[in-house]
VMD Tcl script that builds the backbone (N, CA, C; Angstrom):
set m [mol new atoms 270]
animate dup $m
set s [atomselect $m all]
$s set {name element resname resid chain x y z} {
  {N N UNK 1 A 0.840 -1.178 0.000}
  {CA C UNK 1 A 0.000 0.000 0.000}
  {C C UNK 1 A 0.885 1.241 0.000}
  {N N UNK 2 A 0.524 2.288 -0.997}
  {CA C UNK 2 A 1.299 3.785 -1.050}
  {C C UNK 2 A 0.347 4.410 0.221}
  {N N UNK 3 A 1.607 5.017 0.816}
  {CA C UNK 3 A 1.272 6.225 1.646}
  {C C UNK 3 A 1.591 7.789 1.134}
  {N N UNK 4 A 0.730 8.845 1.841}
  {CA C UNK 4 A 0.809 9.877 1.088}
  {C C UNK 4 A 2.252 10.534 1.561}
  {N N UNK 5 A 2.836 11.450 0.932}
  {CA C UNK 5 A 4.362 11.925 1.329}
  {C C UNK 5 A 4.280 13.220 2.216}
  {N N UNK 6 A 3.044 13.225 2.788}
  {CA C UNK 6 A 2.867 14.837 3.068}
  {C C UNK 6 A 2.275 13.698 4.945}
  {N N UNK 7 A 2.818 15.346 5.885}
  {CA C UNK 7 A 2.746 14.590 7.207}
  {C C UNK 7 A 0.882 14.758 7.477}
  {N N UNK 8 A 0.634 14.178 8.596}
  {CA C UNK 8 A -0.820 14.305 8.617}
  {C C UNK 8 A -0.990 16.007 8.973}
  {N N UNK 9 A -0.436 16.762 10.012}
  {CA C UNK 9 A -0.723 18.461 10.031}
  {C C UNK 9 A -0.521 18.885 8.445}
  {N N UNK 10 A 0.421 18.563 7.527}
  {CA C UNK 10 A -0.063 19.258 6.179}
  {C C UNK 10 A -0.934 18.727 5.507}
  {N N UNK 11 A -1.251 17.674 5.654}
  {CA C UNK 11 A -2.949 17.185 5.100}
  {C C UNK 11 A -4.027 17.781 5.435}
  {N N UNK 12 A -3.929 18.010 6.865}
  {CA C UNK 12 A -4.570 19.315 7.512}
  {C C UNK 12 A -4.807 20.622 7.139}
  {N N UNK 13 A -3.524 21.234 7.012}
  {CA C UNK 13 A -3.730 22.385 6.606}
  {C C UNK 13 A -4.193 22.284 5.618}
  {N N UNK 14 A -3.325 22.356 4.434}
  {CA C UNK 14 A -3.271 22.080 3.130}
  {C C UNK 14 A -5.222 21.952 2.866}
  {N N UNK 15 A -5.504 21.063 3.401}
  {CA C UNK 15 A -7.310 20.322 3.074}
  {C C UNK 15 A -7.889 21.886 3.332}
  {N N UNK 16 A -7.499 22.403 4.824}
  {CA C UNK 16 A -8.636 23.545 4.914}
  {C C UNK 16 A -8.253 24.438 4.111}
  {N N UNK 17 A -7.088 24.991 3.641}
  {CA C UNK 17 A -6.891 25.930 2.781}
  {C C UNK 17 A -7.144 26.230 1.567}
  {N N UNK 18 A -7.431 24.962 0.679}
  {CA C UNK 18 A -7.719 24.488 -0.079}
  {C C UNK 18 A -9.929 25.042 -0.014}
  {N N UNK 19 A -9.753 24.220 0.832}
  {CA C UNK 19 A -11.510 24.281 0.635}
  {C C UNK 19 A -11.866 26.061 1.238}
  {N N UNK 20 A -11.438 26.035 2.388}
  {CA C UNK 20 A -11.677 27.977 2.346}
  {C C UNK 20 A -11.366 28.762 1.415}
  {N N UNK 21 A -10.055 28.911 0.437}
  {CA C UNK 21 A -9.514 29.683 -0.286}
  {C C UNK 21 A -9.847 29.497 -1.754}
  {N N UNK 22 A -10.022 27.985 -2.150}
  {CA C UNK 22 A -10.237 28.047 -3.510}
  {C C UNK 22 A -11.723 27.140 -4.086}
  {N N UNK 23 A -12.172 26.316 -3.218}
  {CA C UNK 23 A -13.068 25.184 -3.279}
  {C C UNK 23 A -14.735 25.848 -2.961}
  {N N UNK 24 A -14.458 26.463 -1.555}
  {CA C UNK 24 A -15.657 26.536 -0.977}
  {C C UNK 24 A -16.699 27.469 -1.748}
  {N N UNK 25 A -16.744 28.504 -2.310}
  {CA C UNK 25 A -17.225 29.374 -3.110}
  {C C UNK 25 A -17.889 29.187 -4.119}
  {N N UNK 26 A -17.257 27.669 -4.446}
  {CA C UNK 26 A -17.702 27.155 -5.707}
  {C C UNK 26 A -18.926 26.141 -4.999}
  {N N UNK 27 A -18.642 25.619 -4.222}
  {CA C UNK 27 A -19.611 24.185 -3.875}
  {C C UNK 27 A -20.488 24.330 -2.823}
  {N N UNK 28 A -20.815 25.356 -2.570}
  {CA C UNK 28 A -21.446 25.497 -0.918}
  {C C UNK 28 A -23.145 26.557 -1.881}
  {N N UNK 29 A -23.688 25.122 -1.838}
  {CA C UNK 29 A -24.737 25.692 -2.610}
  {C C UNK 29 A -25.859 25.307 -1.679}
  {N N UNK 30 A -26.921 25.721 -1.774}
  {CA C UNK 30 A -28.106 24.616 -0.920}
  {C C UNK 30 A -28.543 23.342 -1.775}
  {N N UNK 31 A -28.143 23.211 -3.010}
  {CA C UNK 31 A -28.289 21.735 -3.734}
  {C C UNK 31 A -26.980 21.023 -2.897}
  {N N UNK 32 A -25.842 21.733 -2.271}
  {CA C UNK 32 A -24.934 20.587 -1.923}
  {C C UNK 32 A -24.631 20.517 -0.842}
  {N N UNK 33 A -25.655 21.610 0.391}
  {CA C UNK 33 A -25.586 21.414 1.093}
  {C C UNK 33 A -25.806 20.088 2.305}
  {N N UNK 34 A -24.658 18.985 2.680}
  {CA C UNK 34 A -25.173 18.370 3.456}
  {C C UNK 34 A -23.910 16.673 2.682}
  {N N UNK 35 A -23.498 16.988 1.404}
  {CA C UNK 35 A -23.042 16.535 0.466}
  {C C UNK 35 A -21.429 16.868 1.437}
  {N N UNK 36 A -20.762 15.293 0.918}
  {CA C UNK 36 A -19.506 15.832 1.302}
  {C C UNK 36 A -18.534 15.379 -0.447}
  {N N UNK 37 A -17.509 16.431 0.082}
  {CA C UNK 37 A -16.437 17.070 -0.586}
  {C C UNK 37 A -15.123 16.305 -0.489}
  {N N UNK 38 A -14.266 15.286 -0.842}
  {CA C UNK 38 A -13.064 15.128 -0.857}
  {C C UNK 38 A -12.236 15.755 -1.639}
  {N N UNK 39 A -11.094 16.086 -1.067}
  {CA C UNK 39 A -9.701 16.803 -1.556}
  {C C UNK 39 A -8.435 16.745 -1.858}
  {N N UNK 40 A -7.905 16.122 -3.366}
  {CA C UNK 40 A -6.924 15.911 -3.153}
  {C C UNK 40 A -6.266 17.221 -2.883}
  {N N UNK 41 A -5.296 16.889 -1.326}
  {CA C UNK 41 A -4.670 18.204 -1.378}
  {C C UNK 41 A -3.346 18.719 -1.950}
  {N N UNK 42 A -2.944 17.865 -2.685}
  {CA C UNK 42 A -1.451 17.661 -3.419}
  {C C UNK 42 A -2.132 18.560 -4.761}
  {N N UNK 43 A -3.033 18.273 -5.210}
  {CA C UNK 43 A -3.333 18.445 -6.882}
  {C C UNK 43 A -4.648 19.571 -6.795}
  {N N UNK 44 A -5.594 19.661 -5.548}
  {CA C UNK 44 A -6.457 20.564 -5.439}
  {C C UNK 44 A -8.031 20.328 -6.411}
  {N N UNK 45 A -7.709 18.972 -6.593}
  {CA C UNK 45 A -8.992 17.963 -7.430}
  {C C UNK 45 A -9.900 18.040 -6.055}
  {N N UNK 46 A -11.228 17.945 -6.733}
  {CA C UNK 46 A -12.112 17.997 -5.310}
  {C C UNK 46 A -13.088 16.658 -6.318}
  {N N UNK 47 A -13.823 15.977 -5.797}
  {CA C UNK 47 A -15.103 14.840 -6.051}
  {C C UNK 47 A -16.331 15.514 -4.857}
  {N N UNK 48 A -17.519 15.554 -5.028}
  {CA C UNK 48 A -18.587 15.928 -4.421}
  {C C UNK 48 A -19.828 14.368 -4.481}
  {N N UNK 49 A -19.806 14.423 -3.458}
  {CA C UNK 49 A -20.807 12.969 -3.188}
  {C C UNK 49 A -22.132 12.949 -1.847}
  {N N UNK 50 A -22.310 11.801 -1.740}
  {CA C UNK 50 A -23.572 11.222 -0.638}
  {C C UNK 50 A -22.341 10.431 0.014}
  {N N UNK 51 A -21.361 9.832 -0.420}
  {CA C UNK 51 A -20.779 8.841 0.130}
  {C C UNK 51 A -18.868 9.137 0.137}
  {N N UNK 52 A -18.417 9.190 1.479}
  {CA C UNK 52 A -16.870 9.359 1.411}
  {C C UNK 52 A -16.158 8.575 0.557}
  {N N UNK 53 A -16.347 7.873 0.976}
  {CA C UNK 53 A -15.511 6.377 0.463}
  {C C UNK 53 A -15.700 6.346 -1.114}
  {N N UNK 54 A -16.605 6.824 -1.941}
  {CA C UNK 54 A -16.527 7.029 -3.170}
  {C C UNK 54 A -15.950 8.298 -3.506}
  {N N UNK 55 A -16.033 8.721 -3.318}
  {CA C UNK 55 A -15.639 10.037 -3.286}
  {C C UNK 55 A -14.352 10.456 -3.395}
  {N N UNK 56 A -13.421 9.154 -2.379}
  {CA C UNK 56 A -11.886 9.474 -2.581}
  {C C UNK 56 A -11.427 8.427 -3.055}
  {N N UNK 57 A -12.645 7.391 -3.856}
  {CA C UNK 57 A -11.672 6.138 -4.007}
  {C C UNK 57 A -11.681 7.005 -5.855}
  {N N UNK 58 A -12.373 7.643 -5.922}
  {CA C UNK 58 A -12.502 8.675 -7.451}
  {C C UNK 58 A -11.141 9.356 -7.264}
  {N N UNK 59 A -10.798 10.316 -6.546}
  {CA C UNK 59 A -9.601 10.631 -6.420}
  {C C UNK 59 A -8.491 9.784 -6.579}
  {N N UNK 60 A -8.461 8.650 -5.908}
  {CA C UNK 60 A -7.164 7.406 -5.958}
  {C C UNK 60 A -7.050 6.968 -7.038}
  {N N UNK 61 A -8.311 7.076 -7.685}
  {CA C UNK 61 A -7.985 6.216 -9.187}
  {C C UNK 61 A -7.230 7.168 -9.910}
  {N N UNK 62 A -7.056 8.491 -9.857}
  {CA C UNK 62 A -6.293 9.341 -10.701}
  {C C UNK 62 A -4.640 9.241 -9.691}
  {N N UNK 63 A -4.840 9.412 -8.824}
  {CA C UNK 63 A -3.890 8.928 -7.993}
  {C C UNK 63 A -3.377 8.564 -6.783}
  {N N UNK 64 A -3.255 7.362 -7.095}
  {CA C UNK 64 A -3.199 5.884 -6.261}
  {C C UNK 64 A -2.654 6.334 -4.486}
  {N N UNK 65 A -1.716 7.451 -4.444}
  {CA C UNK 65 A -1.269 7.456 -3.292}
  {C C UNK 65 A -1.629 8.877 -2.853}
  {N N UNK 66 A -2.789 9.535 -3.493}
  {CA C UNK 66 A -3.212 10.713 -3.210}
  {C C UNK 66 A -3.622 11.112 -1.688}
  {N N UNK 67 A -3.473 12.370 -0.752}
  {CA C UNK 67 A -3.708 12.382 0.517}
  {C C UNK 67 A -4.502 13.260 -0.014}
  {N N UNK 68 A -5.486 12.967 1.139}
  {CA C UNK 68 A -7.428 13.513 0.491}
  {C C UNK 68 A -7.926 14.127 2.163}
  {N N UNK 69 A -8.117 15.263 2.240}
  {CA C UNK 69 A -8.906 15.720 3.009}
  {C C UNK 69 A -10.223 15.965 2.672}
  {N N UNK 70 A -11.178 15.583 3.438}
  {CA C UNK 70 A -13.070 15.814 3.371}
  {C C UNK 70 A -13.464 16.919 4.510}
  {N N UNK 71 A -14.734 17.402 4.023}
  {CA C UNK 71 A -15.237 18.355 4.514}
  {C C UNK 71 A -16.872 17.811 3.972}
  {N N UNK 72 A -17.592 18.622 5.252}
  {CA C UNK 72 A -19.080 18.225 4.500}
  {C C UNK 72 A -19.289 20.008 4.358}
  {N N UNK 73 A -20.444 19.711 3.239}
  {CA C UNK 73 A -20.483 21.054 2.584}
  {C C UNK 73 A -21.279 21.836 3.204}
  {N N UNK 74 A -21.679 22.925 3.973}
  {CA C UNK 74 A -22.383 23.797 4.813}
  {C C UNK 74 A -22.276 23.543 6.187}
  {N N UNK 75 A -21.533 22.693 6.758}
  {CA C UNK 75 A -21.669 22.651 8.360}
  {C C UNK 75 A -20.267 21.968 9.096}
  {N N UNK 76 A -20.332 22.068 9.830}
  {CA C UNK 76 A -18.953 22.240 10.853}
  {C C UNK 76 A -18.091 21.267 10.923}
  {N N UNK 77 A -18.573 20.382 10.434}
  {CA C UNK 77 A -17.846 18.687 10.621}
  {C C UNK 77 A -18.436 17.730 9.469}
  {N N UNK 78 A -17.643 16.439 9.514}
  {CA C UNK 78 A -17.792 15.732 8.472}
  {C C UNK 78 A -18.958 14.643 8.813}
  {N N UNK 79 A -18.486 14.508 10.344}
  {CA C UNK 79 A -19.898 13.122 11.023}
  {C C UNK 79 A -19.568 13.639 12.544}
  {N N UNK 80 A -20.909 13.735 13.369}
  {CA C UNK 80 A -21.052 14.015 14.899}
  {C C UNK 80 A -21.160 12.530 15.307}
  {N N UNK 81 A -19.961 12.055 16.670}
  {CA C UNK 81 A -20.633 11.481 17.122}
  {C C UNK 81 A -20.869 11.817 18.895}
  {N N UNK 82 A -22.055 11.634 19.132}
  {CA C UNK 82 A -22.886 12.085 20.036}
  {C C UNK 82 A -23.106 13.187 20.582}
  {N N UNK 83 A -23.184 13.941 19.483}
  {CA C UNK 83 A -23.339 15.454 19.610}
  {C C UNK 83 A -24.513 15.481 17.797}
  {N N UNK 84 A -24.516 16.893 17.856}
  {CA C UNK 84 A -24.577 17.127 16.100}
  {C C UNK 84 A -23.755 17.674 15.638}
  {N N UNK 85 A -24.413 18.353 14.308}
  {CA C UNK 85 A -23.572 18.979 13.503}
  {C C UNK 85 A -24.265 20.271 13.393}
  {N N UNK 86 A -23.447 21.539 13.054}
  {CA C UNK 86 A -23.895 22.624 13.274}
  {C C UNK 86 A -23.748 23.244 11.583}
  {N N UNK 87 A -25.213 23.937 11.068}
  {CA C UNK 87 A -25.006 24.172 9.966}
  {C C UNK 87 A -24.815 25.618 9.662}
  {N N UNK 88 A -23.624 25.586 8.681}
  {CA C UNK 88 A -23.285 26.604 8.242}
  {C C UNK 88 A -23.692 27.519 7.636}
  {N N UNK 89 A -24.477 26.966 6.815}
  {CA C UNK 89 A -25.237 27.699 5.641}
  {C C UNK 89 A -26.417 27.731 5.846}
  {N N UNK 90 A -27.010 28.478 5.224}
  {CA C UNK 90 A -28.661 28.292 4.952}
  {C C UNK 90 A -29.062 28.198 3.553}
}
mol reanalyze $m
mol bondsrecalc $m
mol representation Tube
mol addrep $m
C-alpha cells in the first residue's frame, strides 16, 4: 500500500486551505448542502458525493497514493458522534 508523502498536520492544513480559499465558493450551494467534498490536497482535485468512500476512491484512481482531506459542505464537521452537527449555511 502507497502512503501519502505529506505529514498528517499538512494534510490538515493544506485540506482547509484548499476548501476555504479556492473550493468553498464554488460548492457550498443549498443543492450541496449536506453533500460531502473530498480533496486531493497535493493536486487541489475535489469529487462531491452522498458517500466518502466514493468520493476518494474517485480521487485514488487518478492517484493511487493521493492524501485527500473531506469536509461536509455547509456545516462544521464531516460526522457528529454524540453530539450534532452545526449548519453553516442556509
Amino acid at each position: 500500500m502507497l502512503y501519502p508523502k505529506l505529514s498528517d498536520e499538512e494534510i490538515i492544513q493544506r485540506g482547509k486551505d484548499l476548501y476555504q480559499n479556492n473550493i468553498r465558493s464554488q460548492v457550498e450551494t443549498v443543492e450541496n448542502a449536506g453533500k460531502l467534498v473530498s480533496i486531493s490536497v497535493e493536486t487541489g482535485e475535489y469529487e462531491i458525493g452522498d458517500d466518502l468512500l466514493i468520493t476518494s476512491r474517485r480521487l485514488q484512481a487518478k492517484q493511487l497514493d493521493a492524501a485527500i482531506w473531506a469536509e461536509r459542505i455547509g456545516y462544521d464537521a464531516v460526522y457528529a458522534i454524540g453530539g450534532s452537527l452545526i449548519k453553516t449555511i442556509e
